[in-house]
N, C-alpha and C positions, 0 to 999 in steps of 0.2 A: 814511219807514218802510223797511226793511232786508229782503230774502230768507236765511232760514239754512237751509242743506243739512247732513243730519248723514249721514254714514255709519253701518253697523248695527254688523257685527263687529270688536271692538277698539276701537269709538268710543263710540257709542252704550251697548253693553252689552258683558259680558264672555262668554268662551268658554262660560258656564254662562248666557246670557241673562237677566245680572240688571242692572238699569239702577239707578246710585246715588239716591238719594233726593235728595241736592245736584241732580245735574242732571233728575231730575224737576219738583223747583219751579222751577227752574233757566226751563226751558224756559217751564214756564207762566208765570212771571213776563215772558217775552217777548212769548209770544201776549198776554197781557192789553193790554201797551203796545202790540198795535196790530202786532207786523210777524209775516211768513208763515214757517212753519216748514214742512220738506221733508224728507221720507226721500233720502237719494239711497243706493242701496245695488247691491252682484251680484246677489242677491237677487232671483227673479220676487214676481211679487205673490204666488202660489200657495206661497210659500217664507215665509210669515210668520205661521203660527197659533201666535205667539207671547204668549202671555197678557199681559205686560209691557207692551205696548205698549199696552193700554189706560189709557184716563185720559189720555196726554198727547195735546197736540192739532193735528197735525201735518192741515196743510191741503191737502198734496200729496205727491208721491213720483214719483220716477224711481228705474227698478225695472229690473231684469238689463241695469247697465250702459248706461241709455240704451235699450234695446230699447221700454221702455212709460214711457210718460209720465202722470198721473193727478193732476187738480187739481179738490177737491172731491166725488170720486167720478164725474167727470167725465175720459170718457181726451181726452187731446189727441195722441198719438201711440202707435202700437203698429206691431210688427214681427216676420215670423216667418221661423225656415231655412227653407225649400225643401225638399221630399224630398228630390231630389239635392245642399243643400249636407249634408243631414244621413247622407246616404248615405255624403259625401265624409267627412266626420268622424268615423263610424263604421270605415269602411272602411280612413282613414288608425292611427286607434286598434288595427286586427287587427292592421296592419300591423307597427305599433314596438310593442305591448303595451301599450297603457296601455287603462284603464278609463274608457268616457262616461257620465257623467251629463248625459242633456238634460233642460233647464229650461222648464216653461212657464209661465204664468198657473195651470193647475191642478192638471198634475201632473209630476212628477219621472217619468224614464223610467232605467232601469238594470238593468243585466244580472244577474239575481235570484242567477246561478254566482259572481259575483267573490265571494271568499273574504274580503273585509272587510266585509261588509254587514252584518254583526251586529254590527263595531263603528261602525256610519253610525245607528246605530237612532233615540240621540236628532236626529242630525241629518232622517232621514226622518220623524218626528212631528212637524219642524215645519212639514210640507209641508200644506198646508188636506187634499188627500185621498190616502188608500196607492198608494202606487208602482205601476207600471207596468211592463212589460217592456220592455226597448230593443232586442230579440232581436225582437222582433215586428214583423211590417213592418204599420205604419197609415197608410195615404195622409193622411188628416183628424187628425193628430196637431197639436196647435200647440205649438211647439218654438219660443224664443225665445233662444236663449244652450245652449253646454256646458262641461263644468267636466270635464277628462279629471286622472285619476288616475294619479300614477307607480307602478308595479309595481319588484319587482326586477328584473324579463327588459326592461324599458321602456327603448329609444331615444330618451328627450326632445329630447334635441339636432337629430335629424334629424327626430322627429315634429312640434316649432316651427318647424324651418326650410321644411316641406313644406307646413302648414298655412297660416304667414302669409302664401304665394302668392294664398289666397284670404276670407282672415277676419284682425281682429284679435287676437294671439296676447297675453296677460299670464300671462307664465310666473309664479310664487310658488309656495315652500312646499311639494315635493312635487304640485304641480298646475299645468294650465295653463287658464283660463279661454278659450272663443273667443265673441266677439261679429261680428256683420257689423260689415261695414270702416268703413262710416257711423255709424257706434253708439258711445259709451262714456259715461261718467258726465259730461261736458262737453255735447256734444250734448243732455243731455237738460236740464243744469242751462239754457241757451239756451233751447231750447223754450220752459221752464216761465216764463223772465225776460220773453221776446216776448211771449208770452202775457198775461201782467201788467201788460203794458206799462213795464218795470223795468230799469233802467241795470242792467250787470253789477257797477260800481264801487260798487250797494248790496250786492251778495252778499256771504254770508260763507259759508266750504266749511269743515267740519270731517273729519278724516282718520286714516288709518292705514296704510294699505299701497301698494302698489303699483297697485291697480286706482282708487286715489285719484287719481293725481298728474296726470290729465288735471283733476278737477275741482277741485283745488286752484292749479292752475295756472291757468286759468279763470275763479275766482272774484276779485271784487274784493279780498276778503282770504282766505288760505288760512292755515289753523292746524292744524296735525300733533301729535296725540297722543303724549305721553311716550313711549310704546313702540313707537313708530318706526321704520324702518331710517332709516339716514342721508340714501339717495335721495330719501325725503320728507320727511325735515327739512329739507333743502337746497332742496327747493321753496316751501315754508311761509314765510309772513310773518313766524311767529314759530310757539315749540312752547311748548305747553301739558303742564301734569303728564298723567301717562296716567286711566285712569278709576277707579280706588279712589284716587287722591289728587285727586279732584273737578276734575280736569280740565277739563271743560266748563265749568264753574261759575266757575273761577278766571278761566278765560278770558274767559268774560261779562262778567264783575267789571273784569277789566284793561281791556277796550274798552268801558268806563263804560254796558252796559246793562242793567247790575243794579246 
């Protein structure tokens, strides 16, 4: 039997969290023959009250990048910033202008003033509960990962190069994700394999971006979604159609387990 990690956004589903119907039976057809299916996504657990996601039957998850590990509703790992590293990413954020959004198990933490927040709206529904202040100092806050936004006044270039001194920086897209330095989607796809007791060379890592290419590189096989940058096609075994041309699906079918 086989371990399969899917990432969420661009893989799994699209920018409108609609998951194809292909890889819906797609998936179940896997779980029936017996092997484990895995969220692996940036994603906190608290970042998923996504209705979609219901029905298919994903046995585990590794969740903001490695930070929390969950198999069977069972945590096997979990990890939080510090007051002081979350100070330090706040504080580095005044700095060069960019906007923090911290991540945790239950809530989203963000500065209520940034002037896009009304267009994050569908993205903060799908947090399990409303937003928080990140203006607010809470000692007992659990903060697992931040996801800093570029502004137009924003120094990206010196806000990445300042922060990687002490976290892992994945710049993308107008944003830079930060995880602890121990942390990323590899780390956590390990965990969950240890735990299994599970050769890596059964994993299969399905992908898309950039906060992928630690766990596509990782996995026994790694397969990169149509819509791609090059950087992770270049890592990928092979690239599959992206997700409205059944992607997943096709790719099941080529590695004969469908």
């Amino acid at each position: 039997m086989s371990v399969f990690f899917f990432d969420l956004d661009g893989t799994l589903w699209d920018e409108n969290c609609i998951i194809p119907e292909s890889t819906k039976e797609s998936l179940n057809q896997l779980h029936e023959a017996g092997h484990t299916l895995c969220i692996c996504t940036g994603r906190t657990k608290g970042f998923l009250n996504v209705p979609c996601l219901d029905g298919i039957p994903f046995d585990g998850g590794v969740y903001g990048c490695g930070t929390h590990i969950v198999y069977r509703n069972r945590d096997l790992y979990d990890t939080y910033l510090s007051p002081e590293e979350i100070s330090l990413i706040t504080g580095c954020c005044r700095t060069y202008r960019l906007e923090p959004i911290l991540e945790g198990p239950e809530y989203m933490y963000i500065n209520p003033a940034f002037r896009h927040v009304s267009e994050m709206q569908k993205a903060i529904r799908q947090y399990r509960n409303p937003p928080q202040s990140a203006m607010d100092e809470q000692p007992d806050r659990r903060v697992q990962k931040a996801t800093c936004i570029y502004t137009a006044e924003s120094n990206a270039v010196r806000f990445n190069r300042d922060i990687a001194q002490h976290f892992t920086v994945i710049a993308r897209g107008g944003l830079t994700e930060i995880v602890p330095e121990n942390c990323s989607k590899a780390s956590g796809m390990h965990c969950l394999l240890d735990f299994l007791h599970m050769d890596k060379n059964s994993s299969y890592a399905f992908g898309d971006s950039e906060n992928d290419l630690p766990m596509l590189s990782y996995a026994g096989h790694g397969i990169a979604m149509g819509s791609s940058p090059d950087s992770v096609k270049q890592t990928a075994e092979f690239v599959t159609g992206d997700i409205h041309a059944d992607g997943i699906y096709n790719a099941l079918k080529k590695l004969q387990f469908i």
